[in-house]
C-alpha positions as CSV (number, residue, x, y, z in Angstrom):
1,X,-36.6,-3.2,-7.4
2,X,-37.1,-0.8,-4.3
3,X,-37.2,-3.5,-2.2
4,X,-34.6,-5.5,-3.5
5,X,-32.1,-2.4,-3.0
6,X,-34.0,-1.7,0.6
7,X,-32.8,-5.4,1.7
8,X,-29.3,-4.8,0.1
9,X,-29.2,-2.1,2.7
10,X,-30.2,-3.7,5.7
11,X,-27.6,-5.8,5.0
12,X,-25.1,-3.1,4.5
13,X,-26.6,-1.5,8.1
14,X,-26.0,-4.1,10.1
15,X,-24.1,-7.5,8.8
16,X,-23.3,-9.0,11.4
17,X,-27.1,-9.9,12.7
18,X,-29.0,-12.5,11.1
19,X,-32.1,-13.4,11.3
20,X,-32.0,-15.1,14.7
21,X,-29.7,-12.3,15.8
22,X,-26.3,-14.3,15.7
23,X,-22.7,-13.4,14.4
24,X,-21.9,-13.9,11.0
25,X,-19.0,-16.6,10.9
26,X,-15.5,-15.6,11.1
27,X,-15.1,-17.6,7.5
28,X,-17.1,-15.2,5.6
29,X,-14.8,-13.4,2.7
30,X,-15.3,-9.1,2.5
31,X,-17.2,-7.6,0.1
32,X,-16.4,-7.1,-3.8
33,X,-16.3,-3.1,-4.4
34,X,-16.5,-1.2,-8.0
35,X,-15.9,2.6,-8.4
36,X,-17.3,3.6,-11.5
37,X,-16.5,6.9,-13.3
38,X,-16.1,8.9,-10.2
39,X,-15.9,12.3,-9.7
40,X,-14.9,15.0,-6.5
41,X,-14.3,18.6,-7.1
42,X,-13.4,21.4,-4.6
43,X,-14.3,24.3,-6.6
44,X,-11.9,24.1,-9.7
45,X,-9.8,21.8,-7.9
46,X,-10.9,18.0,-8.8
47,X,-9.6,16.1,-6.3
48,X,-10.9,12.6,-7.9
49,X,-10.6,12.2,-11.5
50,X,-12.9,9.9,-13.1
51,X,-11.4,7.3,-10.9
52,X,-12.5,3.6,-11.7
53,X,-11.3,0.7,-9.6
54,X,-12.5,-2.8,-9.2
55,X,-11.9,-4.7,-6.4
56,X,-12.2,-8.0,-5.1
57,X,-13.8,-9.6,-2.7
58,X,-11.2,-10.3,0.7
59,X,-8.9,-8.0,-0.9
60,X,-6.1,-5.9,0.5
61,X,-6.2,-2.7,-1.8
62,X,-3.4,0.1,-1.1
63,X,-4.5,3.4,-2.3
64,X,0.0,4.7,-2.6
65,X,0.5,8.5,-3.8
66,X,1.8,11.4,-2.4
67,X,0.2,14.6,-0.3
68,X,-2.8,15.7,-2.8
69,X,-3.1,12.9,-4.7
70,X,-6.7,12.1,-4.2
71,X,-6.3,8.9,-2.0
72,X,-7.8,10.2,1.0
73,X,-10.5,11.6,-1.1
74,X,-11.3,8.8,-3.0
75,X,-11.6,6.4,0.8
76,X,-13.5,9.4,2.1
77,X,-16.3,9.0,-0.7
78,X,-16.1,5.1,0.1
79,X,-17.2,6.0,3.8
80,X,-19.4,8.3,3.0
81,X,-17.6,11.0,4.3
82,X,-18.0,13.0,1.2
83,X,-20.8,12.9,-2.0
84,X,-20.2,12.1,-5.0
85,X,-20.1,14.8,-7.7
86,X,-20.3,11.9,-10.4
87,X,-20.0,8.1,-10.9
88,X,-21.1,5.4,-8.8
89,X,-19.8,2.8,-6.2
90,X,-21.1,-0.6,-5.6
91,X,-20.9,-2.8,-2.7
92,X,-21.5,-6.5,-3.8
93,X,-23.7,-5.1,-6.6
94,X,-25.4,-2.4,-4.8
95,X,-24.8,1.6,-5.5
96,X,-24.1,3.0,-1.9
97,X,-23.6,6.4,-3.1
98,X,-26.8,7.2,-0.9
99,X,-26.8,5.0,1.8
100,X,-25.4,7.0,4.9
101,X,-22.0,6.3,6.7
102,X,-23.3,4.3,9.5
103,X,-25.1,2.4,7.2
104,X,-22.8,1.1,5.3
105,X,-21.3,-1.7,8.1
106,X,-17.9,-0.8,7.3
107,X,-15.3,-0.9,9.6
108,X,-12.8,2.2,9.9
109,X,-9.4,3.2,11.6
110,X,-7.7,6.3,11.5
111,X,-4.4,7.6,12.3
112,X,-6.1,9.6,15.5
113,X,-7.2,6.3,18.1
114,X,-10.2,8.3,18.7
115,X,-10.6,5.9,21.9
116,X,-13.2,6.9,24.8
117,X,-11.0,7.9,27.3
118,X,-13.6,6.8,30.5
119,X,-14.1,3.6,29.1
120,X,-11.8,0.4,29.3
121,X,-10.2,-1.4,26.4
122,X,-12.5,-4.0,26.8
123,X,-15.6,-1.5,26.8
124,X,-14.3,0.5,23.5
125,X,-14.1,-2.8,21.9
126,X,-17.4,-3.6,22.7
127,X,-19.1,-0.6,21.5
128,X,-19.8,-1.2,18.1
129,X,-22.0,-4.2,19.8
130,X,-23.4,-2.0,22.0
131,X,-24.9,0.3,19.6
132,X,-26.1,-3.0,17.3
133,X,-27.6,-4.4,20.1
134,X,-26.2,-7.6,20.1
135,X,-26.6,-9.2,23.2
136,X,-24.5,-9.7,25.8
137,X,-23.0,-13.2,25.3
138,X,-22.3,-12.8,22.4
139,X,-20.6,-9.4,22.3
140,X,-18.6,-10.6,25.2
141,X,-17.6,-13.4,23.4
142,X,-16.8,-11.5,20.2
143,X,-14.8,-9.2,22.4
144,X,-12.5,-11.7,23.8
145,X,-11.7,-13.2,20.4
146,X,-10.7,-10.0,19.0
147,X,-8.7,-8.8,22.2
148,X,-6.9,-12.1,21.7
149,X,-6.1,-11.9,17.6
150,X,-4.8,-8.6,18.9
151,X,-3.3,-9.7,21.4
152,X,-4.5,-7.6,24.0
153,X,-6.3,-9.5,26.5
154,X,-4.3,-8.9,29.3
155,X,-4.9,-5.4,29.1
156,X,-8.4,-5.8,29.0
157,X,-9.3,-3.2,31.8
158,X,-7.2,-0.6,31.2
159,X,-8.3,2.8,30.0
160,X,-6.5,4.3,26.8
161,X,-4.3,6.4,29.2
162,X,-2.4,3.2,30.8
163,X,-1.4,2.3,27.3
164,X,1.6,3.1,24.7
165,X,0.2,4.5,21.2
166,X,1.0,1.4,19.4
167,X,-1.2,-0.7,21.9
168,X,-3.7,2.2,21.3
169,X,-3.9,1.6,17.8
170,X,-4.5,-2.0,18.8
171,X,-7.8,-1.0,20.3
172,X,-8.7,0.9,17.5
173,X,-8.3,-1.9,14.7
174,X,-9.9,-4.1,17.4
175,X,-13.7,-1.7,17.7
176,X,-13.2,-2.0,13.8
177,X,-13.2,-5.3,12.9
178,X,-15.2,-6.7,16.2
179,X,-18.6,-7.1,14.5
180,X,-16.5,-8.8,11.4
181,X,-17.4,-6.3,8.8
182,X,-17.1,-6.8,5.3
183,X,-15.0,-3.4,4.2
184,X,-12.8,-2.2,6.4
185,X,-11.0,1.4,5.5
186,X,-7.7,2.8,7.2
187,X,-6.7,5.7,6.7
188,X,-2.7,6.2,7.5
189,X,-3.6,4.4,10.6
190,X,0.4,3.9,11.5
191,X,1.9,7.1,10.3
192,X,2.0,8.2,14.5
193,X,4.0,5.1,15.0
194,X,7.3,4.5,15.1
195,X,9.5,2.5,12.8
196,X,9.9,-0.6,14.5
197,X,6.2,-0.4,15.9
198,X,4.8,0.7,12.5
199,X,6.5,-2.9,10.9
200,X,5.4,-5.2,13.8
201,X,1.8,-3.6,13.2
202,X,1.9,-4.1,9.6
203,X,2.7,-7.8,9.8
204,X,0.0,-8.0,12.6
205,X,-2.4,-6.1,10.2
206,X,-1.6,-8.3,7.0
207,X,-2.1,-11.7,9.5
208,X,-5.6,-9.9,10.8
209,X,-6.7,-9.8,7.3
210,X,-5.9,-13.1,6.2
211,X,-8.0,-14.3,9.6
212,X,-11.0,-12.3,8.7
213,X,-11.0,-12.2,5.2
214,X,-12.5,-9.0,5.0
215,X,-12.0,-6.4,2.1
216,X,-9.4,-3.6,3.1
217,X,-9.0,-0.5,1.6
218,X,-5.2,1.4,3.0
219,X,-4.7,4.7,2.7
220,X,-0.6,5.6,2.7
221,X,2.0,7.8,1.3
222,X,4.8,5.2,2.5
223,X,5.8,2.9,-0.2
224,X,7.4,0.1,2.2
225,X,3.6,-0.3,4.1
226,X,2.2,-0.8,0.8
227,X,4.4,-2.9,-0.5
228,X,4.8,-5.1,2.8
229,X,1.5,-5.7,3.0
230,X,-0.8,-5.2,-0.3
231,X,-2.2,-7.9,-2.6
232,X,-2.2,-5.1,-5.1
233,X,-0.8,-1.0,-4.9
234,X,-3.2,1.5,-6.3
235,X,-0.5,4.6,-7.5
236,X,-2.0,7.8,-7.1
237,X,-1.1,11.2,-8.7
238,X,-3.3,14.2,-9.6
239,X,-6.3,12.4,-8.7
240,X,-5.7,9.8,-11.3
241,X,-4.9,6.0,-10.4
242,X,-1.6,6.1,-12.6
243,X,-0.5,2.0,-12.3
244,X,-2.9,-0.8,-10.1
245,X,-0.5,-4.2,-9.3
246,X,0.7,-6.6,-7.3
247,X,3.4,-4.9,-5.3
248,X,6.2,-6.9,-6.8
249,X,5.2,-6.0,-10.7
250,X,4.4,-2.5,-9.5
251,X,8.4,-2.3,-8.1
252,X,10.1,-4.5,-10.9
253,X,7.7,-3.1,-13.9
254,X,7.1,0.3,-13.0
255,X,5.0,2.0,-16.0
256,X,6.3,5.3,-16.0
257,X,9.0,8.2,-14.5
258,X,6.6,8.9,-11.4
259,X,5.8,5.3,-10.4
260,X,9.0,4.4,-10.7
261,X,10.5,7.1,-8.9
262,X,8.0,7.0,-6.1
263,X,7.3,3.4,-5.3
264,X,10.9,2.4,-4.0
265,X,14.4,3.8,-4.6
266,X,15.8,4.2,-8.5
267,X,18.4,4.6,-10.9
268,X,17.0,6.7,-14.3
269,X,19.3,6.0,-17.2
270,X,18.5,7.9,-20.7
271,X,20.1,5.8,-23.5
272,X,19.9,5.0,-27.0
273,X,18.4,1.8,-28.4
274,X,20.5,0.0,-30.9
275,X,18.8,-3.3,-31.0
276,X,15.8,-5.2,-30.3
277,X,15.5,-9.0,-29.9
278,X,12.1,-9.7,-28.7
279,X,11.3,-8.1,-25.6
280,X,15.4,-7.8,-24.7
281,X,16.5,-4.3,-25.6
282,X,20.3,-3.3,-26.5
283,X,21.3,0.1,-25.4
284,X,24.1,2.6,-25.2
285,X,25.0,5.3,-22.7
286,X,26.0,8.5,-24.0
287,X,29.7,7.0,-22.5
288,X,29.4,4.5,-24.9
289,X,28.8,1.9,-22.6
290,X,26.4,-1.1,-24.5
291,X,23.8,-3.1,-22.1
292,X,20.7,-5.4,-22.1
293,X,17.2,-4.0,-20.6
294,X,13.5,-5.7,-21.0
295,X,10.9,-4.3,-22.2
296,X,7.3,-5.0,-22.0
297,X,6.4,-2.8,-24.3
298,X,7.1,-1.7,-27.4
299,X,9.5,1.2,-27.6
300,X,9.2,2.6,-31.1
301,X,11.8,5.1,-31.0
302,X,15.5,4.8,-31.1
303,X,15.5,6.9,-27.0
304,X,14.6,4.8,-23.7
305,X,14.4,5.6,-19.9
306,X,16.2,2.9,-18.3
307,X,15.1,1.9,-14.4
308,X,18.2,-0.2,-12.5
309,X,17.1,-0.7,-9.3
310,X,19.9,0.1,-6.7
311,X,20.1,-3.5,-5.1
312,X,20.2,-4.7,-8.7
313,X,24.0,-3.3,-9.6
314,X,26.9,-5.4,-8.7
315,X,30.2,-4.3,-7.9
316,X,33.3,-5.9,-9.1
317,X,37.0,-4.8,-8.2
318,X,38.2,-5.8,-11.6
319,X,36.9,-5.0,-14.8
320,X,34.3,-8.4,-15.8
321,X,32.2,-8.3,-19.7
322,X,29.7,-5.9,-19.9
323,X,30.7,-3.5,-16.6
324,X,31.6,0.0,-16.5
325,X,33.6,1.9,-14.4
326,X,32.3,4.8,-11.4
327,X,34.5,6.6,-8.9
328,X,32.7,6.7,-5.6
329,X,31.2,9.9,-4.6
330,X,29.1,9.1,-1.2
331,X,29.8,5.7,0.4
332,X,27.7,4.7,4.1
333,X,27.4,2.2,6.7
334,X,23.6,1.2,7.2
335,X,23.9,-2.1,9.2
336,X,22.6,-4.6,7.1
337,X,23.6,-3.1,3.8
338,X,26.1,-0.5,2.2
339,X,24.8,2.6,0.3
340,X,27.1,3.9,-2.2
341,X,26.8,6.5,-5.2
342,X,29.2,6.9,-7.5
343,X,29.3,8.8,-11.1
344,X,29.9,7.5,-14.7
345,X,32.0,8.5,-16.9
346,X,29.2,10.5,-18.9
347,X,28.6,12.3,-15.4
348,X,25.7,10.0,-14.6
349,X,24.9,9.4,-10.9
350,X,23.5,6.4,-9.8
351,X,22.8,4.5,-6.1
352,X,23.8,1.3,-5.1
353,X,22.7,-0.7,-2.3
354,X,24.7,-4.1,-1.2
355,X,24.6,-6.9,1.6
356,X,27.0,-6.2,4.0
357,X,29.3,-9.5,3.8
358,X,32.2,-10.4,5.9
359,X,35.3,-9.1,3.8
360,X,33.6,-6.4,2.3
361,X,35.1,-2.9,3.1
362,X,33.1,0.7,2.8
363,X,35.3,2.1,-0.7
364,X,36.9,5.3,-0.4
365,X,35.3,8.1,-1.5
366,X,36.9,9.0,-5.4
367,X,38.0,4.7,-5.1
368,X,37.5,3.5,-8.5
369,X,34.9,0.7,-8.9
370,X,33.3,-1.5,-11.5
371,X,29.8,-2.1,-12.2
372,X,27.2,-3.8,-14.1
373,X,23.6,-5.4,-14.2
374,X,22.0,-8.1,-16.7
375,X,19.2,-8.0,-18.9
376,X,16.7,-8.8,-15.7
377,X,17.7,-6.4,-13.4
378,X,16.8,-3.5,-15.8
379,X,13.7,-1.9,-17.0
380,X,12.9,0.0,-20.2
381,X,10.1,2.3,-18.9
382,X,7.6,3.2,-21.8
């Protein structure tokens, strides 16, 4: 048994080297991970709650929640960064809880660079080599395939100094996944960026991954990252995982108030049910107003929370079946879409957010309107 779980180490240390000292294959998938039961406290703070996640291998896992929620904490026990106080964590079958950080063969990324300053693009890159002792064709081969996926070869010999932060960060992913690891971990590794860098990066990150097929494990409080670029969007509140799902379920199907009201933009409407056929809800407003909602689950009381997401609600300038009518409190410009709130006649805000389409005015603030939504454009939260 000892020396089964010694071998399962080496080959944590140092996956990239075979036996005859070559580089694993750029087809090989990442590395299934389970978190069993686990456990960090801080004194009487526990910043990890019996946290268990299971996740597969070539992966892209978001860890989404807001300042405290245990995120960082829970990819900081991953690296190693921190010890366990209980539970376990398997790598492809294999507890790691004591193997050491630079043993594990994970890649990582931060939001700092943390680039050598006196050494070249080329030369941070190649570091990770370096200290594996890989020789030197292949690391300089290695290093040119990864400059090019990053598309960085042309800067090559500059020093960190000569180059903007975004092409910084670059580097950074580049020295992470040069020896082709089978975990890679970012932490917030855009949140320096700005907007239109941070999305290019994102779609560059997302490509990356589907290249390398390694396991990823992103750390971020911004809901549009996770949702632009997850396979699934671990929630995270109080140092519990509160919802795990594929980002579009996680947005349409939000299980409760929090998710719901953290993971995108939302309209909360408290109703009363007055009918149930199936999963397809009836409901009333405390206006009076009568509309269709699913519902997953079973809602055993005659009170609901109602999530209408703001792109969702369609504005008519007549009255049509089934809408309701909202004077305009807040209307704005945005470019590509309108933002409008308006109240209900039961004093009710809500948000709307519409294409902007040729013909289509801003309305006047205290303009009457007319809106509505269908069955599938609402939500019965449980």
């Amino acid at each position: 048994m000892a020396q089964t779980l010694a071998r399962r180490e080496l080959r944590l240390e140092t996956p990239e080297i075979q036996a005859a000292g070559t580089i694993r294959s750029q087809e090989s998938i990442g590395s299934g991970i389970s978190i069993r039961n686990v456990v960090k406290r801080y004194g009487n703070f526990v910043a990890a709650d019996r946290i268990s996640l299971d996740i597969k291998p070539g992966e892209f896992i978001t860890l989404l929640g807001p300042s405290g929620s245990g995120k960082t904490t829970l990819l900081n026990l991953l690296a190693g960064f921190q010890a366990l106080d209980e539970g376990q964590i398997l790598v492809d079958g294999a507890p790691i809880q004591n193997v050491p950080t630079h043993r594990r063969g994970f890649g990582m990324v931060f939001q700092s660079y943390a680039l050598f300053p006196n050494m070249t693009v080329a030369q941070n890159v190649a570091f990770p080599m370096r200290m594996a002792k890989i020789d030197r064709t292949n690391t300089d081969r290695r290093v040119a395939e990864t400059l090019e996926m990053m598309r960085l070869s042309d800067h090559a010999g500059k020093l960190p100094s000569q180059m903007s932060g975004g092409q910084q960060q670059r580097v950074a992913i580049a020295r992470a996944i040069v020896m082709r690891p089978r975990v890679v971990l970012m932490d917030e590794p855009l949140s320096a960026l700005d907007r239109r860098l941070r999305e290019s990066i994102q779609i560059e990150i997302r490509e990356l991954h589907q290249t390398i097929g390694s396991t990823i494990l992103f750390v971020t409080h911004d809901q549009s990252e996770a949702l632009t670029m997850s396979d699934r969007i671990a929630v995270m509140d109080a140092g519990h995982i509160v919802q795990i799902a594929p980002p579009a379920e996680l947005y349409r199907r939000p299980q409760s108030r929090f998710v719901a009201s953290f993971v995108g933009e939302s309209n909360l409407i408290d109703a009363q049910v007055i009918g149930r056929n199936g999963r397809i809800l009836t409901l009333r407003t405390p206006a009076g107003h009568v509309f269709e909602a699913e519902s997953r689950n079973g809602i055993h009381n005659d009170k609901a929370t109602v999530l209408v997401r703001p792109e969702r609600i369609a504005l008519h300038d007549a009255p049509v079946p089934g809408s309701m009518s909202a004077t305009v409190t807040s209307a704005l410009f945005l470019g590509e879409v309108l933002r409008i709130e308006v109240v209900l006649d039961d004093g009710q805000t809500l948000l709307i957010r519409c294409p902007d389409i040729a013909g289509r005015d801003l309305p006047p603030v205290g303009g009457q309107l007319h809106i509505g939504w269908g069955a599938a454009d609402s939500w019965v939260l449980s």
